[in-house]
C-alpha positions in Angstrom: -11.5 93.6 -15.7 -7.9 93.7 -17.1 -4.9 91.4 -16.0 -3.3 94.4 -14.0 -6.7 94.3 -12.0 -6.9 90.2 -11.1 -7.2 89.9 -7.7 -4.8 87.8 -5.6 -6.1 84.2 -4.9 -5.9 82.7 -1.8 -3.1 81.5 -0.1 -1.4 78.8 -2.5 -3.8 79.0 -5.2 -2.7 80.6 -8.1 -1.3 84.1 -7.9 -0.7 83.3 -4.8 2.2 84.4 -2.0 3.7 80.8 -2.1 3.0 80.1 -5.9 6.1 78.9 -7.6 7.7 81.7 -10.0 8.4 78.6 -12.8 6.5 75.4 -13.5 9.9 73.5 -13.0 10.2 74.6 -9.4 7.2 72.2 -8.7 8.3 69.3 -10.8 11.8 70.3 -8.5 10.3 69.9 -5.4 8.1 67.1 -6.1 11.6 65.2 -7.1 12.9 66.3 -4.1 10.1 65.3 -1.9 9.8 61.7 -3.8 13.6 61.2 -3.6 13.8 62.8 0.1 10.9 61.1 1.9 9.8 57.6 -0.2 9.2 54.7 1.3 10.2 53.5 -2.0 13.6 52.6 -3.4 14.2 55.2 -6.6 16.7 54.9 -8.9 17.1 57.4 -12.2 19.1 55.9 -14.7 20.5 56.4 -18.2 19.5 55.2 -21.3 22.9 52.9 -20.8 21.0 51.8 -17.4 23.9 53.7 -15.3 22.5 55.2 -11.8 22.2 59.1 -12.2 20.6 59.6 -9.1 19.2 57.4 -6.0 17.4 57.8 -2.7 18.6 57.3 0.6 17.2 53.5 0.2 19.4 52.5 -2.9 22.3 54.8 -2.6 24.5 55.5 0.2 24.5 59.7 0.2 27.2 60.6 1.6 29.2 59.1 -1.0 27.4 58.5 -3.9 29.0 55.1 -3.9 27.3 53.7 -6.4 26.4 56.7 -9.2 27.5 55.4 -12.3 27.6 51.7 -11.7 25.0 49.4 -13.6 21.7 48.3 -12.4 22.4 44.5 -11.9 26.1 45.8 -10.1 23.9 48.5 -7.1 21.2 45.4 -6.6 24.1 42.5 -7.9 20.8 40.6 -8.9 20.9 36.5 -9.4 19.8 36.7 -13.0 21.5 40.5 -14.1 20.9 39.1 -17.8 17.5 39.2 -18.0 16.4 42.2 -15.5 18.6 43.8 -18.0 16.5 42.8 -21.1 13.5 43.9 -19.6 15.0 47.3 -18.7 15.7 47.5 -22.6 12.5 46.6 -23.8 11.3 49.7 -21.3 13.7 52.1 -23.0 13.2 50.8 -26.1 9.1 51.4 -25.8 7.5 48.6 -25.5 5.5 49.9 -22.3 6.2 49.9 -18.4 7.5 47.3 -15.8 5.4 47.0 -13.1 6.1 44.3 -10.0 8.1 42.3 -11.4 10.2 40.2 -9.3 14.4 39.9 -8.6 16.4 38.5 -6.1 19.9 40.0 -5.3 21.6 41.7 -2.7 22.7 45.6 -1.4 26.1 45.7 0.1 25.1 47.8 3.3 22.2 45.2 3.9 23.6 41.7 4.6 22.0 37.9 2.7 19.8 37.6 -0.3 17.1 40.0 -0.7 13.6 39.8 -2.8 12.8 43.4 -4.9 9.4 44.5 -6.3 10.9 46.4 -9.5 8.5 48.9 -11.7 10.5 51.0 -14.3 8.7 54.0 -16.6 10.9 55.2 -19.3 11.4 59.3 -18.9 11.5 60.9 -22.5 12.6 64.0 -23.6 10.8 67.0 -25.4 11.3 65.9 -28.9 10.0 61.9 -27.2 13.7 60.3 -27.5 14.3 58.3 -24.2 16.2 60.1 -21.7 16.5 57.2 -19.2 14.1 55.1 -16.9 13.0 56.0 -13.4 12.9 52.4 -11.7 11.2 52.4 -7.9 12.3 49.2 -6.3 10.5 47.9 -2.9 12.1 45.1 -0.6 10.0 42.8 -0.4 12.0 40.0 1.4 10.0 39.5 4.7 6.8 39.5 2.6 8.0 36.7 0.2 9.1 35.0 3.1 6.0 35.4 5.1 4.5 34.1 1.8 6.5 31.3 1.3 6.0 29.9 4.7 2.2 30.2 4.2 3.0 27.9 0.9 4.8 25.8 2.7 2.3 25.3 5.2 0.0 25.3 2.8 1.3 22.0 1.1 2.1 20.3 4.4 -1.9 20.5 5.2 -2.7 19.6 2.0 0.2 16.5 1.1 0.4 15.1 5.2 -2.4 12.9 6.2 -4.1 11.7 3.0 -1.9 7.9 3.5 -2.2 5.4 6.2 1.2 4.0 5.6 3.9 5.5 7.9 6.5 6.1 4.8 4.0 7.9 2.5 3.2 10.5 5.0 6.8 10.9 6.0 7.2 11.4 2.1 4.9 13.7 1.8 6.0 15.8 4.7 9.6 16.1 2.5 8.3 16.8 -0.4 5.9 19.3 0.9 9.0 21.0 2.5 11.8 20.8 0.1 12.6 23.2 -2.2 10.1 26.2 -0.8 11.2 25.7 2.6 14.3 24.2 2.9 17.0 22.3 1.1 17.3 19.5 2.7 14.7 17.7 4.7 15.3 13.6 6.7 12.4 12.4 8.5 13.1 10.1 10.7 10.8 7.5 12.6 11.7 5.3 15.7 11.9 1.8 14.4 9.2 0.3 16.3 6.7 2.7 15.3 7.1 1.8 11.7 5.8 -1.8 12.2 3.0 -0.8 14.7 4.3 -0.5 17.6 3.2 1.8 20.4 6.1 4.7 20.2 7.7 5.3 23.7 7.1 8.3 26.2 9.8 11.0 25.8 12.0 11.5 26.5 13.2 8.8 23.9 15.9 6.6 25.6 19.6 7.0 24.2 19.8 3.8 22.5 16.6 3.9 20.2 16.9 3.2 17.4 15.4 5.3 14.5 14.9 4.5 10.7 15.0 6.9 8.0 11.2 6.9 6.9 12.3 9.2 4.3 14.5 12.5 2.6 14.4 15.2 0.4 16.5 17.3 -0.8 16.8 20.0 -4.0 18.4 20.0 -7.4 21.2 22.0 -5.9 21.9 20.0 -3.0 21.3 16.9 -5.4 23.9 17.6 -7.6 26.6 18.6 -5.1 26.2 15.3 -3.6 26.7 13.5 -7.1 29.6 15.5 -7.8 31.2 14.4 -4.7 32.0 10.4 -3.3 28.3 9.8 -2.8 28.5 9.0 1.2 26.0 12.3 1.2 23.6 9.9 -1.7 24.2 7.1 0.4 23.1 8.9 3.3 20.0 10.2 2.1 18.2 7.0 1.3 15.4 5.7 3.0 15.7 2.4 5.5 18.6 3.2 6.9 18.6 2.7 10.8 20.5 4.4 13.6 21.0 5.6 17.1 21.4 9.6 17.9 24.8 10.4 18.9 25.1 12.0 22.3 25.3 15.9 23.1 24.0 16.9 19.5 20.5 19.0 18.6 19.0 16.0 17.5 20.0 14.2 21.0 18.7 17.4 23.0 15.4 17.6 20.6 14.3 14.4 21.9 15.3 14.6 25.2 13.2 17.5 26.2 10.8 17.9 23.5 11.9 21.4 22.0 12.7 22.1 18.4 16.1 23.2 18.0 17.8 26.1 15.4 20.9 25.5 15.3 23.6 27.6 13.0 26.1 24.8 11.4 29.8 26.2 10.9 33.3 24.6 10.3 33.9 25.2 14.7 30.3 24.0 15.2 31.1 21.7 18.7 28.2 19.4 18.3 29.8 18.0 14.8 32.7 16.4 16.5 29.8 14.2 18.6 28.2 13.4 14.9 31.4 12.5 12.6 28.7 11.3 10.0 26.2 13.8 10.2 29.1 16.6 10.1 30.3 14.9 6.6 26.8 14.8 5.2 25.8 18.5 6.0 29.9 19.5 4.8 29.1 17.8 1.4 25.5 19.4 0.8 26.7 22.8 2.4 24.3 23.4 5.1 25.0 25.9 7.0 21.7 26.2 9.3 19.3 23.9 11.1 16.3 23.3 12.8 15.5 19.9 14.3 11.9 19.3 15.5 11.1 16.0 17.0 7.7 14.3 16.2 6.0 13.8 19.4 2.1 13.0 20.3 0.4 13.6 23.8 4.2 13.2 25.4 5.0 10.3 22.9 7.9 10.3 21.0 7.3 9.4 17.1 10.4 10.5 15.5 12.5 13.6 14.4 12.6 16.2 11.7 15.7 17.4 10.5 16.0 20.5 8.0 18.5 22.2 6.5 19.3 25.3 4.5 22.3 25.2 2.3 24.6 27.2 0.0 23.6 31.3 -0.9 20.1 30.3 1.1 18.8 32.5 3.8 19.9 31.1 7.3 16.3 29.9 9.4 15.0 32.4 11.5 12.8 32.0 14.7 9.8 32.3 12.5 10.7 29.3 10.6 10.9 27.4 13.5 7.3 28.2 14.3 6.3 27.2 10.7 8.5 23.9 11.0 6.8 23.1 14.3 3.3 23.2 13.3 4.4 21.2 10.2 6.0 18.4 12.4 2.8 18.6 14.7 0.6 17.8 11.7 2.8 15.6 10.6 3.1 13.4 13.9 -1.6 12.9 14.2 -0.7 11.5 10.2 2.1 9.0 11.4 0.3 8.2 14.7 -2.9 7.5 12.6 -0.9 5.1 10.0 0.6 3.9 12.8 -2.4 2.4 14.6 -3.4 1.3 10.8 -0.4 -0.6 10.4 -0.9 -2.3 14.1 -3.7 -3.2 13.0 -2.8 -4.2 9.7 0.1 -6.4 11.2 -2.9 -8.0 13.5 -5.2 -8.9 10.6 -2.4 -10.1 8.7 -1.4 -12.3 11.6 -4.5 -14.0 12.1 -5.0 -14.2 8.1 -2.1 -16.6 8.0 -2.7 -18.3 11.0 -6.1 -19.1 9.1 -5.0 -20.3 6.5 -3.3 -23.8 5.8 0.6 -24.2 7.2 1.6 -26.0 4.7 1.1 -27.9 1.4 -0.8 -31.0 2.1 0.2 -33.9 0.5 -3.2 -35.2 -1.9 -3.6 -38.5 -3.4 -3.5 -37.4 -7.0 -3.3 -34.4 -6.9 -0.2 -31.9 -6.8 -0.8 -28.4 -5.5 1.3 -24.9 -4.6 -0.2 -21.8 -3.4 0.9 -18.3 -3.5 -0.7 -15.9 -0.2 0.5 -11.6 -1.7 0.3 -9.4 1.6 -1.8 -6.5 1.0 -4.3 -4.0 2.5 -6.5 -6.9 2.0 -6.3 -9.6 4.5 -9.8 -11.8 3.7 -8.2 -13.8 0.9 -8.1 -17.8 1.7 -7.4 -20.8 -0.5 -7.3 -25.0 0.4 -7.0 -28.2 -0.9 -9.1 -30.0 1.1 -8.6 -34.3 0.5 -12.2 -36.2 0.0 -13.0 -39.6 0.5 -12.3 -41.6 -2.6 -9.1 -39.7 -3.4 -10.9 -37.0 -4.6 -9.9 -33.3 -3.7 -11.8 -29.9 -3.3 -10.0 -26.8 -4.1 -11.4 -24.0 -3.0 -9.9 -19.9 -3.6 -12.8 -17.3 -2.1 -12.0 -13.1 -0.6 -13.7 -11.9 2.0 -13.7 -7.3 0.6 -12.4 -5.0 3.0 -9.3 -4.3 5.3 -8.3 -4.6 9.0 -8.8 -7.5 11.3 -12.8 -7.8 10.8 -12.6 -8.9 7.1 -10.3 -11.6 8.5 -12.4 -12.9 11.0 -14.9 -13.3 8.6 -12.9 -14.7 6.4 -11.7 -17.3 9.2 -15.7 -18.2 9.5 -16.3 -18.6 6.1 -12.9 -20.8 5.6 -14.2 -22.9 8.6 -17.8 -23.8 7.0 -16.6 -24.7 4.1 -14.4 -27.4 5.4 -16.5 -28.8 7.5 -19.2 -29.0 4.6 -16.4 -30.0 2.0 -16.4 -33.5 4.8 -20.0 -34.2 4.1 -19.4 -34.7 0.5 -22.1 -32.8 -0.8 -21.8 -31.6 -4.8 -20.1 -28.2 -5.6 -23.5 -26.4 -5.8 -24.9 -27.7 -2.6 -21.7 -26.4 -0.8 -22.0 -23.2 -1.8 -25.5 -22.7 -1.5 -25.2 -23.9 2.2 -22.1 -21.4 2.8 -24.4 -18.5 1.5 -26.5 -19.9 3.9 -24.2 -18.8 6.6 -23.1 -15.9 4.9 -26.7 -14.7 5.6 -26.7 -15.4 8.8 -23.2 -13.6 9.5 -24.7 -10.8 7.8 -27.7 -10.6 10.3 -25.4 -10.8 13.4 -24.0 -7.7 12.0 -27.0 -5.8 11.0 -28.3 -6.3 14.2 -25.2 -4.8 16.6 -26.4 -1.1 17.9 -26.3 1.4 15.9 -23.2 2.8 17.5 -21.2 -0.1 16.6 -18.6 0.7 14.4 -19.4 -3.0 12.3 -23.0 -2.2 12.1 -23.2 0.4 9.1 -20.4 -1.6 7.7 -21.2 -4.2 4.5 -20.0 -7.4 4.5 -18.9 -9.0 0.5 -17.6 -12.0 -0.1 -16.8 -14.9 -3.3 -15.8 -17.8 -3.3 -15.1 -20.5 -6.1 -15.2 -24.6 -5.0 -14.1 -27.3 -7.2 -13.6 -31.3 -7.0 -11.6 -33.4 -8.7 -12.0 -37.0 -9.0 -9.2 -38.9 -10.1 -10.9 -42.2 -11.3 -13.2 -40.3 -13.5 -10.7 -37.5 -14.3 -13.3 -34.8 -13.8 -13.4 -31.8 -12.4 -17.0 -30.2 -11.4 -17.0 -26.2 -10.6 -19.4 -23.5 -9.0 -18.6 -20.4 -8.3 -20.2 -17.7 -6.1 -19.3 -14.0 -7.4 -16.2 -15.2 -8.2 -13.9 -15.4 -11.3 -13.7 -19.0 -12.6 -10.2 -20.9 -12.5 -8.4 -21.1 -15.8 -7.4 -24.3 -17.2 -4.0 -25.4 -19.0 -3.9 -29.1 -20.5 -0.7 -30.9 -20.5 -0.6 -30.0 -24.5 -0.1 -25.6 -23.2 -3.2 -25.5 -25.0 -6.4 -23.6 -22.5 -9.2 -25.8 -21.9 -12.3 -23.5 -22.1 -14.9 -24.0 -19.1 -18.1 -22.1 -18.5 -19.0 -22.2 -14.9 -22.4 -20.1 -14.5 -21.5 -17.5 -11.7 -23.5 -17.6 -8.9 -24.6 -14.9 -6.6 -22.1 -13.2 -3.7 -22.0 -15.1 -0.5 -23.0 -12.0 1.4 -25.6 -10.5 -1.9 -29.6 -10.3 -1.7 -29.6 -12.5 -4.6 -31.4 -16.1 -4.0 -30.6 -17.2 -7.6 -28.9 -21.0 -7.5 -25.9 -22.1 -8.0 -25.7 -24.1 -11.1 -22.1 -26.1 -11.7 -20.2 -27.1 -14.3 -17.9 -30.3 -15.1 -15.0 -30.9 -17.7 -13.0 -34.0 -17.7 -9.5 -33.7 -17.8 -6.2 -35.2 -19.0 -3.9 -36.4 -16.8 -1.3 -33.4 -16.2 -3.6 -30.8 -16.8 -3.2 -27.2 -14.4 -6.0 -25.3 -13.0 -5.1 -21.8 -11.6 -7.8 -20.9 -8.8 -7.4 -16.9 -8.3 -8.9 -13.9 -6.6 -10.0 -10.8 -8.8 -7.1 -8.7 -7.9 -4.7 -11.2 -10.2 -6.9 -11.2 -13.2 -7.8 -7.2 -13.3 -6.2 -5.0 -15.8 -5.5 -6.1 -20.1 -4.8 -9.4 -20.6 -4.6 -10.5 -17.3 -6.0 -14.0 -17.9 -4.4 -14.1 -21.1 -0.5 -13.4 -19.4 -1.5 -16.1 -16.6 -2.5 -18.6 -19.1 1.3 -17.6 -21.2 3.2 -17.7 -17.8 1.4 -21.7 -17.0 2.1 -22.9 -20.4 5.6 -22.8 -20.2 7.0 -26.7 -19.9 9.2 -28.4 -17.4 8.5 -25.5 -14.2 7.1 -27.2 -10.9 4.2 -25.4 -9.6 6.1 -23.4 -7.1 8.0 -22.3 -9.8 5.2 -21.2 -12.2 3.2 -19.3 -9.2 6.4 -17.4 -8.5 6.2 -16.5 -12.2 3.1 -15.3 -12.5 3.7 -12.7 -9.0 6.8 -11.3 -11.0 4.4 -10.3 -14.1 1.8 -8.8 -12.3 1.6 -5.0 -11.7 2.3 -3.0 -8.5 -0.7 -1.9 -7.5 -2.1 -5.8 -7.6 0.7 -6.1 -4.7 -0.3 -3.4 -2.4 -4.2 -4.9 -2.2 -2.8 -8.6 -2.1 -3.9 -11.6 -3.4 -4.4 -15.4 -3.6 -3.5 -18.0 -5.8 -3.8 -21.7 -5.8 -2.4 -24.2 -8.6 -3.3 -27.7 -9.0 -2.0 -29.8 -11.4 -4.1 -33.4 -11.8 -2.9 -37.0 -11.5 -4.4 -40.1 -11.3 -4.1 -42.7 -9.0 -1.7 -45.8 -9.8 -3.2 -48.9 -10.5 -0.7 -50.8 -7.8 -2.4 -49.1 -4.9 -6.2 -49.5 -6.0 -8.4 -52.6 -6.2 -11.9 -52.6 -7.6 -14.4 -55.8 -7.7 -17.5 -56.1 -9.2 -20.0 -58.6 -6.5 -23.3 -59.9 -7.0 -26.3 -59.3 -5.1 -26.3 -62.8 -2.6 -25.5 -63.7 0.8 -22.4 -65.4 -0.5 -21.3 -62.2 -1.4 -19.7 -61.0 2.2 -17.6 -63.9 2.6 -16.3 -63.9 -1.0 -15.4 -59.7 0.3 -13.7 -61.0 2.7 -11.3 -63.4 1.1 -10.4 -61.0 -1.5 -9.6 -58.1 0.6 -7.3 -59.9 2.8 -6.0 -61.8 -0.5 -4.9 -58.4 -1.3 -4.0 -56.5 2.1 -1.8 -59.0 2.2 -0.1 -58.6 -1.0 0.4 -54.8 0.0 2.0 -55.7 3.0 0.1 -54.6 6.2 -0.3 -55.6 9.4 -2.3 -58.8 10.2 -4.4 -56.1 12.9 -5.3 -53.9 9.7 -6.1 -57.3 7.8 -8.6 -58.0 10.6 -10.0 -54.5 11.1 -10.6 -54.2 7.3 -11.8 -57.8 6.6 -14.7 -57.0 9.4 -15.3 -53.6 8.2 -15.7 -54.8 4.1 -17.9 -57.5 5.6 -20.6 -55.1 7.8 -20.3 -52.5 4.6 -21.2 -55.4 2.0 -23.8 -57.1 4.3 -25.4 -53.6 4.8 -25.7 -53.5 0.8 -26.5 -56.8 0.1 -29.7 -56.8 2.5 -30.8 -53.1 1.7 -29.2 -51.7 -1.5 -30.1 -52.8 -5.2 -27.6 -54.2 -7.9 -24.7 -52.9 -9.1 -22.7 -53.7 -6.3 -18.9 -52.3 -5.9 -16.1 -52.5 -3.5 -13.1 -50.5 -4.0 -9.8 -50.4 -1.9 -7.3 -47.7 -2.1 -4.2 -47.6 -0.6 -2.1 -44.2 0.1 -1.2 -42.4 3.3 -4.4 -44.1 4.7 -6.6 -47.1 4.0 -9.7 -46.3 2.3 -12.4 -48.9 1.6 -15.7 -47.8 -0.7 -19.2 -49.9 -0.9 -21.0 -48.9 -3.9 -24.5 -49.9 -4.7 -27.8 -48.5 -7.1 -29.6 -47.0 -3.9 -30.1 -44.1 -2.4 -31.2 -44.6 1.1 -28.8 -43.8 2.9 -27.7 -45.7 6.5 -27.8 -43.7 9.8 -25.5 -45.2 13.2 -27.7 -46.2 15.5 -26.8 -47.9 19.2 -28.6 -51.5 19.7 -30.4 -52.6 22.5 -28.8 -55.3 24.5 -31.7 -58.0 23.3 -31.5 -56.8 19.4 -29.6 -59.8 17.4 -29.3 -56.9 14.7 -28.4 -52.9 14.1 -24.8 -52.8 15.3 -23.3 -53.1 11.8 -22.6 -49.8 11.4 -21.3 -48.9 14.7 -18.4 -51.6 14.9 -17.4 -50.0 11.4 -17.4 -46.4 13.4 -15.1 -48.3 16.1 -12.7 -49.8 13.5 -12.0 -46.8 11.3 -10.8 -43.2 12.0 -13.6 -42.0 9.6 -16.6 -42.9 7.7 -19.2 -41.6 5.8 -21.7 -41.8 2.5 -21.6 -39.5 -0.2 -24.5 -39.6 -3.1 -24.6 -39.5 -7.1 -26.5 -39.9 -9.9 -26.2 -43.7 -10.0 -26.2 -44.6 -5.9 -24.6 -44.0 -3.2 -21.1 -45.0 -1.7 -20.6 -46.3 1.8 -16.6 -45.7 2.7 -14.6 -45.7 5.7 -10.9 -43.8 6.5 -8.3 -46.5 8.3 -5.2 -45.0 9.8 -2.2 -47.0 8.8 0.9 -47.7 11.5 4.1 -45.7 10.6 1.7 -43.7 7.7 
């Protein structure tokens, strides 16, 4: 079949009625279609990047306003430099733009805008570049849909991860400022901060509310810098005051509403809030929400944020965003709120637990150092002995919150009350472990339910005594770090004290302990784990001690300024001693033989010298009949050597030594016994008594309160 006889196609097809005469009428009306019905923004321009031609979405038609301009002058982008640079790599070859992103604005469309910009390069026949063809969406309400889901986004995952009420506000800022806005104070009321339950809105006029914390971007930063630096001032955290009367923040937690409120130089509210009206002047703001921080009807503080400068103004959607980030934001403050309370509690009872004040020990000097901290089951004492001896004792309870110091205030309690019995270092600790395991059953066996019972109990402790006749010191430890050791020389006195198990561990092993004698003016530094953790943490304690001439209050300050932060924020204990002996002007030792002559020569040579101290003819007496039951009691039932010791300090101390071991018991004497009542006229006379055991005997002594001690 020839040409002439080809058939007519169908309708459109080829050959057909509506078939185009020329090729270029379809590439025509394809143009005219894509210019005259896109969705998308097209722009033709030449190889100079001049606008040739633009749709209805670019270019105004009527007037073809802005054929000829630039690129960066139709879309006056931020950063025309480098849109242009990419537009010449186009032309120049090196491949297609697709989505990449400008900001800029369109003088028939009012604020900042966000474009999508592709560009293909359109060649000629021979392939030399006739211009680009550059489609351009607006994509502001979907970068702004996305940056509130960012924003969002970081509030879920920054707010809530701290129980302290200034992190989270912290976190809230910095989860907010710069995607969201540009300037961001959270604000807490006062009380809330340190506990406290927060009131029921709406808040009262005259509540006060502290700064918890602020934010705000580089751009806002450096205006403020440039200018007097009230807005700096301003924007630091601590600062405390009242809301001024008839302003959004006033309203906001009156009723309970967020507030967006445009800021303006005849803004009424700004004349209420002279301060306020400086500070957002100075950054620029020029729009506002305020959201307050409420909690089932509870008032918790206020959110204030701010959008400055060339930034978009906050739209109702933003409020809804800011709203559920303030609503997040208040459960995490409420929650470190009712940590804090508690914190404050255990904290309270912690210290109420612990010694008052330095107590005043026969030969031996002491300071102590208590760090605050998450931690509240740290204790430390100096606990004075019989003989002039003293027990120093540091020990941690693990764990926060007001449990850990409870236990801590049982452990603390045992301890002194066997530190009285004078039993060895070893035999104290193994008899506190013994209560440990007790306290740890009690808690084991609470229901199930209980929040205590899952809940393991750990404890250490380390328990020293230091005798000043003998100038030793004897040591155990139970999981706990052993106390370093300074002589009067700077020099460290090495002392290996076998650690023992944890008070609250499954370990039975024994506590073995460990003596060293020491020089007169030697230091010991008793401390919990936190202040030796890290490098050369013993080693910078042992440096601080050594230096010469500081008092003890001075050296424990010391050694806090050296330590780290984070040692702070778990706290810590510390307890220095520094050793002494006792002067020989206020002790008197004889050496008595083993006859019944040997009372009555007691008695002439304690009052010989009671009298030479000065005291009281009543104390004479009392301790003249109390050396002479003590000495009779040895005589009849104790072996050879025979020792009585006076010692005169804040209290009137008499000691019985002799080679046995049995020791005495009171007992109460029938009315027809001529014997037995020794002992309990010695209980009558002085304030305390007891017997303490060692290697070579025992010691009978008695305590005698002295008038105007």
């Amino acid at each position: 079949m020839s040409d002439a006889e080809t058939p007519a196609g169908p309708e459109g097809a080829p050959g057909g009625p509506d078939q185009p005469d020329r090729p270029d009428q379809l590439d025509e009306a394809v143009l005219a279609a894509l210019f005259a019905q896109s969705a998308v923004g097209l722009s033709v321009l030449d190889p100079q990047l001049r606008l040739v031609r633009a749709n209805s979405l670019v270019e105004d038609v009527d007037t073809g306003e802005y054929t000829g301009q630039r690129f960066r002058e139709v879309f006056r982008l931020d950063d025309p430099d480098a849109c242009e640079q990419l537009l010449e790599r186009v032309i120049a070859g090196e491949g297609p733009v697709r989505d990449h992103l400008v900001r800029g604005r369109l003088r028939r469309i009012a604020g900042d805008r966000t474009f999508l910009v592709s560009a293909y390069r359109l060649d000629g026949p021979g392939g030399a570049p006739l211009g680009l063809l550059a489609a351009v969406v607006d994509v502001t309400e979907r970068e702004r849909a996305r940056a509130r889901e960012a924003a969002l986004a970081a509030v879920r995952d920054a707010v809530g991860g701290s129980l302290d009420v200034a992190a989270t506000c912290r976190a809230l800022a910095d989860a907010l400022v710069p995607g969201f806005a540009d300037l961001a104070v959270i604000e807490v009321v006062d009380e809330v901060l340190r506990g406290a339950a927060p009131p029921v809105g709406p808040l009262p006029p005259d509540t006060p509310l502290c700064r918890a914390a602020s934010g705000r971007c580089d751009a806002v930063r450096d205006g403020a810098e440039a200018g007097s630096g009230a807005g700096v001032r301003r924007a630091r955290a601590g600062a405390t005051r009242r809301l001024p009367a008839r302003t959004p923040h006033a309203l906001a937690v009156a009723d309970l509403r967020p507030r967006l409120v445009p800021i303006g130089p005849d803004t009424p509210w700004l004349d209420a809030d002279p301060d306020g009206a400086g500070a957002a002047a100075q950054a620029g703001a020029h729009s506002l929400i305020v959201v307050p921080l409420t909690l089932r009807g509870a008032v918790l503080g206020l959110v204030s944020l701010y959008r400055c400068a060339a930034a978009e103004p906050f739209d109702e959607d933003d409020v809804t965003l800011a709203t559920t980030a303030a609503t997040r934001a208040a459960l995490a403050v409420d929650n470190a709120r009712r940590y804090e309370r508690e914190h404050v509690i255990a904290s309270t009872v912690q210290r109420r637990l612990l010694p008052q004040a330095e107590r005043q020990q026969a030969a031996v000097e002491t300071a102590h150092v208590l760090l605050p901290g998450r931690d509240s089951g740290r204790w430390f004492d100096a606990i004075a002995l019989s003989g002039a001896r003293t027990a120093l004792v540091v020990g941690g309870v693990a764990g926060e919150g007001l449990q850990s110091a409870i236990a801590m205030g049982q452990l603390r309690t045992v301890i002194q009350a066997l530190a009285g019995l004078d039993l060895e270092p070893e035999e104290v600790l193994a008899r506190l472990k013994d209560t440990a395991d007790r306290l740890a059953g009690e808690r084991a066996a609470l229901p199930p339910d209980d929040s205590l019972h899952g809940e393991p109990l750990s404890a250490g402790c380390v328990y020293g005594v230091y005798d000043p006749f003998t100038r030793t010191c004897t040591l155990a430890r139970a999981g706990h770090p052993a106390p370093l050791i300074i002589g009067p020389d700077g020099r460290t006195v090495d002392l290996d004290v076998p650690e023992g198990p944890g008070l609250f561990s499954a370990d039975s092993a024994l506590f073995a302990p460990a003596t060293v004698t020491l020089e007169e003016g030697s230091l010991l530094a008793f401390c919990t784990a936190e202040l030796l953790s890290g490098d050369r943490a013993a080693e910078r304690i042992t440096r601080t001690l050594a230096r010469p001439g500081r008092s003890l209050r001075q050296l424990g300050d010391d050694i806090v300024y050296a330590l780290p932060d984070d040692t702070r924020s778990a706290g810590a204990a510390l307890l220095l001693a520094r050793t002494g002996t006792v002067s020989e002007h206020r002790v008197a030792t004889w050496d008595l033989a083993q006859d019944r002559a040997t009372p009555a020569t007691a008695r002439v040579l304690v009052r010989d010298r009671l009298q030479g101290w000065g005291l009281d003819e009543d104390t004479v007496d009392a301790t003249e009949l109390i050396v002479s039951e003590l000495v009779t009691n040895a005589v009849r039932y104790g072996t050879p050597p025979l020792r009585l010791r006076l010692l005169l300090d804040s209290t009137l101390t008499c000691e019985v030594h002799d080679g046995s071991t049995a020791a005495p018991h009171l007992r109460h004497a029938r009315t027809v016994d001529e014997g037995g009542r020794g002992l309990f006229i010695v209980s009558r006379l002085a304030s305390h008594w007891g017997a303490r055991h060692g290697p070579d005997g025992k010691v009978l002594w008695t305590e005698q309160e002295l008038p105007g001690a």
